[in-house]
C-alpha positions in Angstrom: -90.1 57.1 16.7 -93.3 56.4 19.2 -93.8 58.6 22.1 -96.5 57.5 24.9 -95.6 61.2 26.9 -95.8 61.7 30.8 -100.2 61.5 31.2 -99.6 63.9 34.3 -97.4 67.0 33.7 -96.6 67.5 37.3 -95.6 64.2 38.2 -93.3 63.8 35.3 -90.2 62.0 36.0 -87.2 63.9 35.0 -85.6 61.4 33.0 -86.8 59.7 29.7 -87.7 56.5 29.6 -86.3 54.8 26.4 -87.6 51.4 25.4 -85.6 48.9 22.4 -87.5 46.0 21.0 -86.6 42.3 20.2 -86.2 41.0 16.6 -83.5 41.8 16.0 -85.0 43.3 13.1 -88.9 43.4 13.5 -91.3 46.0 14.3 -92.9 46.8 17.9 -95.4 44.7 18.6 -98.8 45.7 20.1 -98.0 43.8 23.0 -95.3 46.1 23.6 -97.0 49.5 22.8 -99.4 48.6 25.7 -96.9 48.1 27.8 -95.3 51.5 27.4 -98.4 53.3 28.0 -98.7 52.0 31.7 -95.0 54.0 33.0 -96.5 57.0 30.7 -100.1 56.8 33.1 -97.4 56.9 36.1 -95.5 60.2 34.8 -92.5 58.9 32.8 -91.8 60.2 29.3 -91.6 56.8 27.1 -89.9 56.8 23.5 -89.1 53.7 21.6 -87.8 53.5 18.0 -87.8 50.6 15.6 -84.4 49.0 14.6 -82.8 49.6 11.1 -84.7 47.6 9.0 -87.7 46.9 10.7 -91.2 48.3 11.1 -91.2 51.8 10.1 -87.3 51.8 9.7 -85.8 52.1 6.1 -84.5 49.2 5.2 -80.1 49.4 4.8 -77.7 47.3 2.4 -77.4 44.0 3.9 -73.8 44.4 4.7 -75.0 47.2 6.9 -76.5 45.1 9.1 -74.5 45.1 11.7 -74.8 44.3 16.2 -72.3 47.6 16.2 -74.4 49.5 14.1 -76.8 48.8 16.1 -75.5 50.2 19.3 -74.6 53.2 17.5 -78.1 53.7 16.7 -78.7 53.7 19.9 -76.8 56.2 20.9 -77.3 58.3 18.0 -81.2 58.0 19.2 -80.0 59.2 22.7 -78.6 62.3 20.6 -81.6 62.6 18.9 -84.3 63.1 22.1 -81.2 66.0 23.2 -82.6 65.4 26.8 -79.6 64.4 28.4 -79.4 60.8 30.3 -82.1 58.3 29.6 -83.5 55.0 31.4 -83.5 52.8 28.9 -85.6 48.9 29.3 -84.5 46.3 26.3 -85.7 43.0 26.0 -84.5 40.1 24.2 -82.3 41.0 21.0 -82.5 44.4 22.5 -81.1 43.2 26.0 -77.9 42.0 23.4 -77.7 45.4 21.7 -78.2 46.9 25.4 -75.5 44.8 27.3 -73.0 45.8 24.3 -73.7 49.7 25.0 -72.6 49.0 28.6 -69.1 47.9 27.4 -68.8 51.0 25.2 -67.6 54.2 27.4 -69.4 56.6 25.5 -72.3 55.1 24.4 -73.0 54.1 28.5 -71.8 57.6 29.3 -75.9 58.5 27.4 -77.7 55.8 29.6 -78.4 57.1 33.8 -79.8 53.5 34.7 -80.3 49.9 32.5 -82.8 47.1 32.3 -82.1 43.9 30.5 -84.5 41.8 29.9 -83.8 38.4 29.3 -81.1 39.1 27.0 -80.1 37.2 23.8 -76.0 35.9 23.5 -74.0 39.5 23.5 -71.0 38.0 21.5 -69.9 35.4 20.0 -68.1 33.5 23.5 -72.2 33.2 24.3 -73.4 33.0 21.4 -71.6 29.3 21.2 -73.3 28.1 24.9 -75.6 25.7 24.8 -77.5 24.5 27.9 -80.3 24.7 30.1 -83.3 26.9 29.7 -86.1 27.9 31.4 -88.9 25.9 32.5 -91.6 24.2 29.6 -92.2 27.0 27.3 -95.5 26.4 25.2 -93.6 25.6 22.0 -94.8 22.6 20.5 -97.9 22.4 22.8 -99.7 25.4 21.2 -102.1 25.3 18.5 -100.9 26.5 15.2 -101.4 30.1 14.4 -103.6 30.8 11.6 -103.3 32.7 8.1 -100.8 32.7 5.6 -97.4 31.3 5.7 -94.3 32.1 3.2 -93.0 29.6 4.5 -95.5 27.0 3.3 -94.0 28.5 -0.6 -91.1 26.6 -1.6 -88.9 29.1 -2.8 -89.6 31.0 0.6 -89.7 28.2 3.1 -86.3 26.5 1.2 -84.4 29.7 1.4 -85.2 31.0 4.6 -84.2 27.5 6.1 -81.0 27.6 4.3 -80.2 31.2 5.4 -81.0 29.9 9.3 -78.7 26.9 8.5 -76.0 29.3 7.5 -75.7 27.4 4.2 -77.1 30.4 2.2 -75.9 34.0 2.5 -78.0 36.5 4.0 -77.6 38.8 0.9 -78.6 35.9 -1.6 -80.4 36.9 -4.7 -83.1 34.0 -4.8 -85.1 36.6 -2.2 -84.6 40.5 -2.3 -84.8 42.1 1.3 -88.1 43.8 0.7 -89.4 40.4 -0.9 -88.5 39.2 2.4 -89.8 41.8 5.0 -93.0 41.3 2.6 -93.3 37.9 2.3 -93.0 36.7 6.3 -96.0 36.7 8.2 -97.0 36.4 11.9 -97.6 32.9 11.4 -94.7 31.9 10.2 -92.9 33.0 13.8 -95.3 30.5 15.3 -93.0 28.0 17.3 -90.7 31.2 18.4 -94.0 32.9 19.8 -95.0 29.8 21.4 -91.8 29.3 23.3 -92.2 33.0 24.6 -95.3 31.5 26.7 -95.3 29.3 29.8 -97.1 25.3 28.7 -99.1 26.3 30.7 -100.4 29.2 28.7 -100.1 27.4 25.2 -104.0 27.6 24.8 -104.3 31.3 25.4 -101.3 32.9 23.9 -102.4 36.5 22.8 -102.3 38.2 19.6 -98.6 39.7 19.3 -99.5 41.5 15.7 -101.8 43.1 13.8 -101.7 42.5 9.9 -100.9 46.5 9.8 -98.1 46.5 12.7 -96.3 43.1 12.0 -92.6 43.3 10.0 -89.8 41.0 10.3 -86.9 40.7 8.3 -85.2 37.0 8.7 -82.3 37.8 6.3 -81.6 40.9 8.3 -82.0 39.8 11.9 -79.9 36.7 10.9 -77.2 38.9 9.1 -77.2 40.6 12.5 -77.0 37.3 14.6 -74.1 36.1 12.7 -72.2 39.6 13.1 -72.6 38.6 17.2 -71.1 35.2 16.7 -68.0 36.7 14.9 -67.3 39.0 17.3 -65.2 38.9 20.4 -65.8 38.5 23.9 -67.1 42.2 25.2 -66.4 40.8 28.9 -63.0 43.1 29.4 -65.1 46.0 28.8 -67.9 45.0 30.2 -66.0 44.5 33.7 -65.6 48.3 33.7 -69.2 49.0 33.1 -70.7 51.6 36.1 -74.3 52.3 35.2 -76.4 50.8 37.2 -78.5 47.9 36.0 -81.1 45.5 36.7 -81.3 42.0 35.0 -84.8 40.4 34.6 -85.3 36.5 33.9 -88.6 35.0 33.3 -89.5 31.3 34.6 -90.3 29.5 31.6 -87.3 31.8 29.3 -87.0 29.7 26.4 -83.3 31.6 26.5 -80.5 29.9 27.4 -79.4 31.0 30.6 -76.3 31.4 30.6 -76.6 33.7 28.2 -78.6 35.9 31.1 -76.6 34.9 33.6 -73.0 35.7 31.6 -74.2 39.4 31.6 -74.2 38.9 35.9 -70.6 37.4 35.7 -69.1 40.5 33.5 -71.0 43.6 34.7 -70.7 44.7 38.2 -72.9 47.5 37.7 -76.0 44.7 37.7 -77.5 45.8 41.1 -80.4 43.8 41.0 -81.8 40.6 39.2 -85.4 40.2 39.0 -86.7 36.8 38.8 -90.5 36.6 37.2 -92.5 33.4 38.2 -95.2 32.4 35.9 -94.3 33.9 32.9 -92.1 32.9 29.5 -89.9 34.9 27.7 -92.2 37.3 26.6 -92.5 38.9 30.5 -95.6 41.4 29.6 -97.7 39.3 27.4 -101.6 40.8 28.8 -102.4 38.0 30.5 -103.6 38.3 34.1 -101.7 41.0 35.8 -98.6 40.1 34.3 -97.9 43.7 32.7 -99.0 45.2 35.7 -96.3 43.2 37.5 -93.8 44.0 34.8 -94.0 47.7 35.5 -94.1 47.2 39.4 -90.7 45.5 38.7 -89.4 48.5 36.6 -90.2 51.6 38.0 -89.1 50.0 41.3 -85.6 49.5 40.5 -85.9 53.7 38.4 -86.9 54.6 41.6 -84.6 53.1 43.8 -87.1 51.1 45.9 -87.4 47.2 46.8 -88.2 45.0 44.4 -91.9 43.7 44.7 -92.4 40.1 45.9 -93.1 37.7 43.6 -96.4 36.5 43.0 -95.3 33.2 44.7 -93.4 34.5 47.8 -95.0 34.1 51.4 -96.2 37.0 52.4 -96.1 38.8 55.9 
């Protein structure tokens, strides 16, 4: 568990903040962690945990891997801080894992207010939309990332294509889990960082990792992608949902939208949707002021006050 605590005692905010990554099996990244510490500077109490399986996490049996025991981890987390409600911001695979809490009774019954953040597909009716995205992400205009690649390794690069193709089990012998985790490097995500970016920002796109920091588990976050497309639809249950939630939705989202906007159409606790000009799918990425208007956006809708204008609005 990381915890960036309240920076001023007095003006701590009564509620924890709780934050779940993307991956859906990887660790924080350092992009992230400064992210938290700006709501801890303004007097909320941040925890995040990494996902079964990634970063610090021990790693489970691959059958384990599972988008329900995910949510339960969740709420087993919840348990674990014994403070009662939390706010709790996910992003990305997270925003899945988050939106699937919402349509559980007593998982949502641990969360006072939700943020999803351009959300991956929550089950398997979205997980089969295709369809239009956001505007030009960077992917394909970027340079390539330096250092190592598995995936430049035969054996690596043949099996890890065959496990995204679904032609190769996630639990296949020709790669042992650890192997994996091990093996994959920051530079082998380089077209899925890239199309977290606007075009326009495919000749500055930060750092997401350090060598020490970065795990990812392909077998693992696909065994848990598949486990979403078997599923069924979560929209009767997510119809009942009543905490109150905020969707965010970045301009260039290399996400497909519906799968945001099918999270809008099921939960009529969504009470505000937040739309971020100028960024990609990776909404707090330290360039300009965009984490500064991340958290603008966030503790706005915590606190129950307007939403800041975008960058591009008119203004008075």
């Amino acid at each position: 568990m990381y915890h960036y605590p309240a920076a001023n005692p007095s003006t701590r905010h009564p509620i924890p903040f709780v934050y779940l990554n993307s991956g859906p099996v990887r660790g924080i990244s350092v992009l992230d962690h400064r992210l938290l510490q700006l709501p801890a500077r303004q007097g909320y109490d941040v925890h995040a945990y990494e996902q079964a399986g990634g970063g610090r996490s021990d790693l489970l049996p691959m059958g384990k891997y599972t988008i329900s025991r995910s949510v339960r981890d969740l709420a087993a987390f919840v348990d674990r801080l014994d403070r009662g409600k939390v706010d709790i911001l996910a992003f990305s695979s997270g925003g899945a894992v988050l939106t699937r809490a919402l349509a559980s009774p007593s998982v949502a019954a641990r969360l006072h207010q939700a943020i999803i953040a351009e959300p991956g597909p929550m089950d398997g009716s979205t997980a089969h939309i295709a369809g239009h995205k956001g505007r030009k992400s960077a992917r394909g205009l970027a340079p390539d990332l330096t250092g190592p690649r598995s995936t430049r390794v035969p054996r690596y690069a043949v099996a890890f294509g065959l496990m995204r193709l679904g032609l190769l089990s996630s639990d296949t012998g020709l790669i042992g889990q650890a192997e994996g985790v091990n093996a994959f490097t920051a530079a082998d995500l380089g077209s899925d960082t890239a199309s977290a970016y606007c075009a326009r920002d495919a000749h500055r796109i930060p750092a997401e990792d350090t060598a020490q920091n970065f795990s990812f588990s392909p077998a693992a976050g696909l065994r848990i992608q598949q486990t979403v497309k078997d599923s069924p639809s979560i929209a009767p249950q997510l119809r009942r949902s009543r905490t109150p939630a905020m969707l965010m939705i970045a301009e260039c989202s290399s996400q497909v939208r519906q799968w945001e906007t099918t999270v809008l159409a099921h939960d009529p606790a969504i009470q505000r949707t937040q739309y971020m000009p100028g960024v990609g799918h990776h909404m707090w990425n330290g360039l300009d002021d965009n984490n500064d208007r991340a958290v603008a956006v966030i503790t706005a809708f915590l606190q129950g006050k307007r939403a800041p204008l975008p960058m591009n609005a008119a203004q008075p």
